[in-house]
N, C-alpha and C positions, 0 to 999 in steps of 0.2 A: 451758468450752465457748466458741469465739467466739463472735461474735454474729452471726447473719443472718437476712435476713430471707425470711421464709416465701411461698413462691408453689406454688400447686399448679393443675398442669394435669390436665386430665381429656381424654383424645384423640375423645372421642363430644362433647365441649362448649365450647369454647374460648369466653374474656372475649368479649364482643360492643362493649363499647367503645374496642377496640384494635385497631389497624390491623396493627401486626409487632410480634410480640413477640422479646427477643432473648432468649435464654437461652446463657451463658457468653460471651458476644462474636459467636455467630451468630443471623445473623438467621433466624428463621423463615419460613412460609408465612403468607400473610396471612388477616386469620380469615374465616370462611365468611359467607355472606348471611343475615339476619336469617330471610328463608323459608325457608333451610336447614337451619335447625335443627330436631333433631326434638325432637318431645313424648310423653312420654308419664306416665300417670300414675302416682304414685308408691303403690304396695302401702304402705298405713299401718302394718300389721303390720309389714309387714320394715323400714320407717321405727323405729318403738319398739324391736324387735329390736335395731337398729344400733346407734342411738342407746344404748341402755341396753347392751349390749356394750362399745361405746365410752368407758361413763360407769366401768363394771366395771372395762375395762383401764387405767384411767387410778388407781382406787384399786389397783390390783395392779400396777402400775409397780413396777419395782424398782429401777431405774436411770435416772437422767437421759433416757440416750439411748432408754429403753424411753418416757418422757412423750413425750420429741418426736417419736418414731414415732404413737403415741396423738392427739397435737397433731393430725400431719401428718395421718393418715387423718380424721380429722372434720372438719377443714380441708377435705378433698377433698370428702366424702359432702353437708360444710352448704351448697356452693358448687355442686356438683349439682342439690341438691334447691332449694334459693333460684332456682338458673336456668330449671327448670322453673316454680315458681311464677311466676318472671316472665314467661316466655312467657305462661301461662296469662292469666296478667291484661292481658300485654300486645293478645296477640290477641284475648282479649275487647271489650278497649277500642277495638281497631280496627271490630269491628263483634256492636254487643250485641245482634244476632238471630241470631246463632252459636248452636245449644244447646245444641251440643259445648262448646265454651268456658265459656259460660254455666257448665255443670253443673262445669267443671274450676277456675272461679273460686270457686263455690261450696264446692266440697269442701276448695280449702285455706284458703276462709274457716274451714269448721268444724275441719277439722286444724289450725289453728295453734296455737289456745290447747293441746291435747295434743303440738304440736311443741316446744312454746316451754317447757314446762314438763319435759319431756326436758332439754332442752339445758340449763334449770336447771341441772337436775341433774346435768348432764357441768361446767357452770363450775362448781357446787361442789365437785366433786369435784379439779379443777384448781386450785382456790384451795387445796384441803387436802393438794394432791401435798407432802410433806417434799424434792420438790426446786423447788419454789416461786424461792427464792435464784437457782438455776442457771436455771430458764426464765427468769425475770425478765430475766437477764445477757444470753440469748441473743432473746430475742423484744421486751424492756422491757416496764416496767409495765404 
């Protein structure tokens, strides 16, 4: 497999620290306003769901190119839900009498240790993919 590296866009979220992004030699549309972006909160059910899905498809890989699909989608879903979070705290932090925010800060104060302990479990499952070798090649160490 060559080697390339992995970028995933999401068309509801684009990076917030990038002005244009180019994708194959064209330049894009520049990214949206930081108040532009919407929020909303993430169903921690269908969070665990995905997650542990994700973690599933990645032992039931069969092929190379079936992990970097695997890769790719939880690459998409971690970069979503991480976005949201940031809003949440970011806008909290813009004004901590919010108690929209407030309560939206909170709740992935308390989801994270059950976020994080998910996605354990999707990198173990990535470190015991038998094409290990071949992601290595294509993504590095």
């Amino acid at each position: 497999m060559p080697r390339r590296t992995l970028v995933c866009y999401d068309d509801e979220v684009k990076m917030p620290f990038v002005n244009i992004i180019f994708t194959n030699g064209r330049q894009e549309e520049p990214m949206q306003k930081f108040n532009d972006y919407k929020y909303e909160r993430p169903d921690l059910d269908a969070v665990r769901e995905t997650i542990s899905a994700l973690t599933d498809a990645m032992h039931n890989a069969r092929t190379p190119d079936e992990a970097v699909t695997v890769i790719e989608r939880n690459a998409a879903f971690t970069k979503r839900l991480a976005t949201l979070a940031t809003l949440a705290e970011i806008r909290f932090t813009l004004n901590t009498e919010d108690s929209f925010y407030k309560a939206e800060k909170e709740f992935f104060d308390e989801a994270s240790p059950v976020i994080d302990s998910l996605s354990l479990a999707y990198s173990k499952a990535l470190l015991a993919s038998p094409f290990r070798t071949q992601l290595a090649q294509t993504y590095g160490q």
